[in-house]
C-alpha positions in Angstrom: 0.0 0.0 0.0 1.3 3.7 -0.8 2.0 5.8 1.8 -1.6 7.0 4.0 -2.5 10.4 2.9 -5.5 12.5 4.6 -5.3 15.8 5.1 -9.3 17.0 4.6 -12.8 15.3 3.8 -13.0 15.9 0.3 -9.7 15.6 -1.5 -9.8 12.9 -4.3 -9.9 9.6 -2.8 -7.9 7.1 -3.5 -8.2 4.1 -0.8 -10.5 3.4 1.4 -12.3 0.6 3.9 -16.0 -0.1 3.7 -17.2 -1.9 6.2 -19.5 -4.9 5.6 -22.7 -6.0 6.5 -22.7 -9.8 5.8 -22.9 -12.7 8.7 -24.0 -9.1 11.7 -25.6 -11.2 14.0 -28.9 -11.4 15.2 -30.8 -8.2 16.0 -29.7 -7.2 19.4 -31.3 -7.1 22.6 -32.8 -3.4 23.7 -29.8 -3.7 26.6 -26.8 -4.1 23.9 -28.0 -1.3 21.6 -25.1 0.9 21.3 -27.3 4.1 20.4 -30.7 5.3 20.1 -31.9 5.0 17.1 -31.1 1.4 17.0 -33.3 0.8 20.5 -36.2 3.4 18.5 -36.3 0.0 15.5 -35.3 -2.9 18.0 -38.6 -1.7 19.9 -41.0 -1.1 16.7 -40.0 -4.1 15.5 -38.5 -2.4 11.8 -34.4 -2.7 12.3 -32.9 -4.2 8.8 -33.0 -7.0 7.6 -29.2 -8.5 7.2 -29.7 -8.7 3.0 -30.9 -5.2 2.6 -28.2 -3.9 4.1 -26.1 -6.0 2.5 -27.8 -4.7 -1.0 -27.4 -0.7 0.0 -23.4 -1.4 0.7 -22.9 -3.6 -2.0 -24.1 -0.4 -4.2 -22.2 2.1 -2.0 -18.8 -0.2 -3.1 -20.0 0.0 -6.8 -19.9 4.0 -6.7 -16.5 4.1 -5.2 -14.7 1.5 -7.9 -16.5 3.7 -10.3 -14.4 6.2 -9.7 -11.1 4.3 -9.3 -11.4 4.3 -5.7 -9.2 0.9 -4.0 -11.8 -0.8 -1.7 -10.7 -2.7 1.1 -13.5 -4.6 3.2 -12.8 -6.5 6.7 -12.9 -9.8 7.2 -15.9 -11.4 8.1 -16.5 -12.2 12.0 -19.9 -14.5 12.4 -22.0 -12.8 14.3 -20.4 -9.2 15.1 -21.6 -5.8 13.0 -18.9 -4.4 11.1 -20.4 -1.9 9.4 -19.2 1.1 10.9 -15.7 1.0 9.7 -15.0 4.9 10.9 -15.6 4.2 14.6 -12.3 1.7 14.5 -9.8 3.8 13.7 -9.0 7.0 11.6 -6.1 9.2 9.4 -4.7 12.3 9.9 -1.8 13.0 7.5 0.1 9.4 7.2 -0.6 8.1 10.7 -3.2 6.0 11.2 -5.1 6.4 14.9 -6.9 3.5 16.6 -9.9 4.1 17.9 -10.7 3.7 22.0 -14.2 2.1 21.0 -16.6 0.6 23.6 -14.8 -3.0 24.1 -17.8 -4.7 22.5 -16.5 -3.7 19.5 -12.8 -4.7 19.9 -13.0 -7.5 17.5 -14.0 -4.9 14.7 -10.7 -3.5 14.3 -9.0 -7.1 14.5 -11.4 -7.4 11.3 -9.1 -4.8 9.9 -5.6 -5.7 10.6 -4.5 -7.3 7.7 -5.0 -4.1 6.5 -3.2 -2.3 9.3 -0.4 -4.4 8.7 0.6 -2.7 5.0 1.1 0.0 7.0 4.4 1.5 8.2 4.2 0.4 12.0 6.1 3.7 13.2 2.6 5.2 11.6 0.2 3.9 13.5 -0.6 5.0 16.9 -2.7 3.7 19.6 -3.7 6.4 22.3 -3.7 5.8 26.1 -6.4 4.2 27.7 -7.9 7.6 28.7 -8.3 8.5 25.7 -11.8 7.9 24.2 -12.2 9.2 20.3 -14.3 8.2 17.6 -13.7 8.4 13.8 -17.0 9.9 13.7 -15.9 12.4 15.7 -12.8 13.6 14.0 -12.6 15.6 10.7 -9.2 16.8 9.2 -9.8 20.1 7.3 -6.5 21.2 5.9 -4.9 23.3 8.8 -7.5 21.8 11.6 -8.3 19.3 13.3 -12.2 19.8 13.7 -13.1 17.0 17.1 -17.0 16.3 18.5 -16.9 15.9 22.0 -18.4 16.2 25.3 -16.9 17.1 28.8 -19.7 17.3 31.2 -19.2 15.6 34.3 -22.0 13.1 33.9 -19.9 11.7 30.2 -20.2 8.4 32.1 -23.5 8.2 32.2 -23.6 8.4 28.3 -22.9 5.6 25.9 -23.7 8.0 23.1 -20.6 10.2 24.5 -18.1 8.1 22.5 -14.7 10.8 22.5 -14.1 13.0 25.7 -11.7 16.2 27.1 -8.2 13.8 27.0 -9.0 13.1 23.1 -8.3 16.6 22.3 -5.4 17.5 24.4 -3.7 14.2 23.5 -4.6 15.3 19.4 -3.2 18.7 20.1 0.3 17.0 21.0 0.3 14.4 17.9 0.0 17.2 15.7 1.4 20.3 17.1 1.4 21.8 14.0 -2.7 21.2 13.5 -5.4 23.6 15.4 -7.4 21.6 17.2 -11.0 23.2 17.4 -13.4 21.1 19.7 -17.2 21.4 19.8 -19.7 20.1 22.5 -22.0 18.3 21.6 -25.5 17.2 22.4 -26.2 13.6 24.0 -29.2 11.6 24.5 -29.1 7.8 25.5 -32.9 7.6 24.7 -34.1 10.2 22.0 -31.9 9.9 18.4 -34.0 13.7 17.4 -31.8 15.1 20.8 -28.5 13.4 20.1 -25.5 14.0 17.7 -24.0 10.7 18.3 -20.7 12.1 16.5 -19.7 15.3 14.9 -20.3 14.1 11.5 -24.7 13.7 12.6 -24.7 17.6 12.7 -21.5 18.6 10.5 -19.9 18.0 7.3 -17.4 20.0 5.1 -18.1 19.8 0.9 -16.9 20.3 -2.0 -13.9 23.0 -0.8 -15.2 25.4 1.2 -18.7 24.6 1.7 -20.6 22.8 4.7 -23.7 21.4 5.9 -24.9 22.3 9.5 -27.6 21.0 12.1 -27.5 24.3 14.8 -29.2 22.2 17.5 -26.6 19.3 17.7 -24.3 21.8 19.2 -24.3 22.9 22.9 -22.6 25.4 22.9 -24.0 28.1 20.2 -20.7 30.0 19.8 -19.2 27.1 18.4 -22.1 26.3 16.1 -21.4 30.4 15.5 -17.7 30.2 14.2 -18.1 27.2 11.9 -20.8 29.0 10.3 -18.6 32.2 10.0 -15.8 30.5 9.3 -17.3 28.9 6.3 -19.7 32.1 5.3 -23.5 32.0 6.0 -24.0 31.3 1.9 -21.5 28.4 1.9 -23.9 26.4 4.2 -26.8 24.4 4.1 -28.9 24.3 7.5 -30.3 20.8 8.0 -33.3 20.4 10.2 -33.9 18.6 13.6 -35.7 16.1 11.2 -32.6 16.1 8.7 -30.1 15.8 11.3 -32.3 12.7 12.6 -32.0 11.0 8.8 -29.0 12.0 9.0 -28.2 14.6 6.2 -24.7 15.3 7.7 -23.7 11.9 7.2 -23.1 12.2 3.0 -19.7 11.2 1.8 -17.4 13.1 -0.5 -15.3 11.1 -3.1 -13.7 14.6 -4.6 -14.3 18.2 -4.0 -16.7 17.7 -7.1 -18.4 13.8 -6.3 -20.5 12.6 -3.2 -22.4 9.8 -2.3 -25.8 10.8 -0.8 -28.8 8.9 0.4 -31.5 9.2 -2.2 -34.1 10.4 -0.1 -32.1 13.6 1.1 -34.2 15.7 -2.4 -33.1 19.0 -0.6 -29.9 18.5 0.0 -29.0 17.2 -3.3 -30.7 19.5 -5.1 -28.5 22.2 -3.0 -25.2 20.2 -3.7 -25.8 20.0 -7.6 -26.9 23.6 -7.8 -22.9 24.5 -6.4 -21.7 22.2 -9.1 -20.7 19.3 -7.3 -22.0 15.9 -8.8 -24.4 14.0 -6.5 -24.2 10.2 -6.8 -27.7 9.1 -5.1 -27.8 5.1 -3.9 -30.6 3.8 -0.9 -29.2 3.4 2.6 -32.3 4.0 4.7 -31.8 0.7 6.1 -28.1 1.3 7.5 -29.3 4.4 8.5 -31.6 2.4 11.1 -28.2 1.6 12.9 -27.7 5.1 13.7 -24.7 5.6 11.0 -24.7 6.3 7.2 -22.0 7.1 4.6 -19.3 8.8 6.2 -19.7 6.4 9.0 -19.2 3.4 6.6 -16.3 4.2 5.6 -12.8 4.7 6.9 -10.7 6.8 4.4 -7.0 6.1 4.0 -5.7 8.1 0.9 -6.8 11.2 -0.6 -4.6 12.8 -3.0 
């Protein structure tokens, strides 16, 4: 494998894992559910069916090779969901991080390290135990380093808090050179309308300068403020409580000029097109179930 290469969301992409949806287990109990929106379907009886998801990633893979993308999947573990490929692990620059994940989910990156090992080892790094971060929650945009967290006291009481206060400090030091800019976010364990489960539910950079934005996923509305100046007020498209709940946010971006969006997100495609970047529409409203769509699929590893 070349050499990793990340240093924003939308460069051209070159290599990539997809996680994988075949042998994930039966559906879990209402106790195991890792996030709200998965407990919401567990309950009404409507969380997906192993084939359809199987179906909507199978065409998420066929967009990326169309576009010369390298596709690495994990290896199959009976029984274990492995769909989420950016909770595992992430890249900043050429250094892969591992992610802290919830120890359930160990296994999951062990699905992954025949991949890992292409990689130069001096480039991987695996952060203290204190450290909790999220793929989800971390977003490399050229000279930042753009981190969802949350630092109340009660972060223990929250399994949808997945990266916390020693995440950013210990970021800050890997890459001195980076600003780190942290946002708080908002958590729920039981509502998935009040919860930005990562940064990535209510925030995504496009294209090169543009962004979409969910105001009310933030807690802190100053920080919601600078990423809207920062980007300019007619650069970003404000989702909606409802949006951010089908989660909008979560499109993915094969080149400043190419993304893969959920067909059902009309408004937001229609935005996207109208700035001249190509929309490439597939179904993933069963994935989406999960609490995760296409950014959280995937875990990027080259982007020219």
């Amino acid at each position: 494998m070349r050499s990793l290469q990340i240093q924003n969301e939308t460069a051209p992409l070159k290599a990539v894992i997809l996680g994988i949806a075949q042998e994930n287990g039966p559906i879990p109990k209402l106790v195991d559910a890792y996030d709200p929106k998965s407990r919401e379907h567990i309950k009404a009886g409507t969380y997906p069916l192993e084939s359809d998801m199987i179906r909507e990633m199978e065409d998420f893979a066929a967009v990326l090779k169309k576009y010369g993308v390298k596709v690495y999947r994990p290896e199959i573990i009976s029984e274990c969901n492995q769909i989420f490929s950016r909770d595992i692990a992430f890249v900043i620059e050429d250094t892969l991080i591992k992610a802290n994940i919830l120890p359930d989910r160990e296994d999951e990156y062990q699905a992954i390290k025949y991949i890992v090992d292409q990689i130069d080892p001096h480039k991987i790094v695996y952060p203290p135990q204190e450290v909790h971060v999220e793929g989800g929650d971390v977003m490399p945009w050229n000279e930042y380093i753009f981190v969802g967290t949350y630092t109340g006291s009660d972060y223990s009481d929250y399994i949808t808090a997945r990266t916390n206060k020693a995440a950013i400090g210990f970021l800050s030091d890997l890459f001195p050179h980076k600003i780190v800019k942290a946002f708080e976010l908002k958590k729920s364990n039981t509502n998935p309308k009040e919860n930005a489960l990562h940064l990535d539910c209510c925030f995504q950079p496009v294209g090169k300068n543009r962004a979409i934005l969910h105001k009310e996923g933030f807690l802190v509305e100053s920080e919601y403020q600078w990423l809207k100046d920062y980007f300019g007020p007619e650069n970003i498209f404000e989702i909606t409580k409802e949006e951010m709940y089908e989660m909008n946010s979560n499109i993915f971006s094969i080149s400043p000029t190419v993304v893969v969006s959920d067909e059902r997100f009309t408004k937001l495609n229609e935005w996207l097109s109208d700035k001249g970047i190509k929309v490439e529409t597939i179904e993933y409203k069963e994935i989406a179930k999960q609490g995760g769509l296409l950014r959280c699929s995937t875990l990027p590893l080259i982007r020219d």
